[in-house]
N, C-alpha and C positions, 0 to 999 in steps of 0.2 A: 436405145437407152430407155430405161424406165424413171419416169420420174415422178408420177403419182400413184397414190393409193386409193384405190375408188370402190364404192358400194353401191347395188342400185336398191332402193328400200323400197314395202310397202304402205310409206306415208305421205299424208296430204307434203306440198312444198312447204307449207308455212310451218307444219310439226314436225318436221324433218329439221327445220333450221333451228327451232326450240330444241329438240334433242339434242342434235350436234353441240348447241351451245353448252347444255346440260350434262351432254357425257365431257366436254373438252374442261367445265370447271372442274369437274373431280378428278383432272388431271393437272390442275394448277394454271389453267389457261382462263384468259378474260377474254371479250371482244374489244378490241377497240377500233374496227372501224367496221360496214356492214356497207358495201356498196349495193345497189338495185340497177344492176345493170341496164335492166328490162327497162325501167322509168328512166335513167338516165339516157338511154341511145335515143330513146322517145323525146326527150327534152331537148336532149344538144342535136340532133340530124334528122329529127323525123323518122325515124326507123325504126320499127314491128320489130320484136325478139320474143324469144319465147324468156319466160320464169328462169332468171340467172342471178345469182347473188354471192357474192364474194365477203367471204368474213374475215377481216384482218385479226390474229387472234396470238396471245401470247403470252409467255408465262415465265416474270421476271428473274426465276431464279434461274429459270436454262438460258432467258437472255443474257441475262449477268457474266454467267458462266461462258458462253460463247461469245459475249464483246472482250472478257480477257483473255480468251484465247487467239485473236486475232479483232484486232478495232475493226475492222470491213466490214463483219459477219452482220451489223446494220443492215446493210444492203439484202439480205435475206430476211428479216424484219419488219412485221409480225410475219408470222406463219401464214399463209393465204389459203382458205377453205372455201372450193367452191360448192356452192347445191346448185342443179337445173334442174329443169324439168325438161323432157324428152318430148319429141311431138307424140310418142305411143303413150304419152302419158303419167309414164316411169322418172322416178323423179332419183337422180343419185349425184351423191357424193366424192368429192377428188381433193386429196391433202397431197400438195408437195413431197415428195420422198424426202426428207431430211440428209438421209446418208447422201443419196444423189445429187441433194442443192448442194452438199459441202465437199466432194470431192473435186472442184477445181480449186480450193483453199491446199492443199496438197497439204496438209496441217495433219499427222495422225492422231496426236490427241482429239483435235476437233470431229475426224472424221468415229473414232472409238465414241466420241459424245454425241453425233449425232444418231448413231446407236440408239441411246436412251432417249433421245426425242421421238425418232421412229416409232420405237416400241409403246413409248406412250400415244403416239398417234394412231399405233396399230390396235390398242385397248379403246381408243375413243370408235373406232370403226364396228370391233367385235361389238361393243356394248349398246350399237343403236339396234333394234329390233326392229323386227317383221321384215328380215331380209329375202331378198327378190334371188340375190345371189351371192353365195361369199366372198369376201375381198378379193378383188384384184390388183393387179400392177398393170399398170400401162403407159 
C-alpha cells in the first residue's frame, strides 16, 4: 500500500519547512500544529534523533467539506506533513495520500474528494524547488 507522497529537496531543513509552509498556503492550508520531534524524544526519553518535524496542516474548507461527509473524517485531521533530514544529509518531504487515508471510510463521494485534496497536495510537492528527485509514492 501506498500511503505517502514524498520529495527529497536540495534545501537546508529549516527552508524546506518555510517552503512547505509557503507552497501549502497557496493552497488554502495553515499550520496548526508544528511538532520537533528531534527536541521532544530529547526532552521526554533522553534520545538522539536526527532533524524530524511533523506539520499538523489544514484547510478549512476541505475540512468542512469532509466532516459532512462523514463526522469521523476528524480523526484524519489536520493533514500530517513530515520533513527529516537523512543521516546523508538529504532532507525530504512525506504528506499522507489523501485518497489512501480515506479509503477505509468506503464513502465514494469522500473517496472522489479526496481526489482534490491529493492533487492539491501533489501541487504543494511539484512547487517546492531544487528537487533531488521527483515525487514519489511510497
Amino acid at each position: 500500500m501506498t500511503y505517502s507522497l514524498n520529495k527529497k529537496v536540495k534545501l537546508s531543513f529549516e527552508e524546506t519547512i518555510q517552503k512547505v509552509t509557503e507552497e501549502l498556503k497557496k493552497e488554502g492550508f495553515g499550520i496548526l500544529t508544528q511538532i520537533d520531534v528531534k527536541d521532544t524524544l530529547k526532552k521526554k526519553i533522553n534520545q538522539d534523533f536526527r532533524a524530524y518535524t511533523i506539520l499538523g496542516a489544514c484547510n478549512p474548507q476541505f475540512a468542512y467539506k469532509a466532516l459532512t461527509m462523514d463526522d469521523k473524517m476528524g480523526v484524519f485531521l489536520p493533514c500530517n506533513i513530515v520533513v527529516q533530514q537523512h543521516e546523508d544529509g538529504q532532507v525530504e518531504i512525506s504528506i499522507g495520500d489523501p485518497e489512501e487515508l480515506m479509503k477505509p471510510a468506503a464513502n465514494d463521494a469522500l473517496l472522489t474528494f479526496s481526489q482534490v485534496v491529493k492533487n492539491a497536495m501533489q501541487r504543494v510537492l511539484a512547487n517546492i524547488t531544487n528537487p533531488v528527485s521527483d515525487p514519489i509514492q511510497s
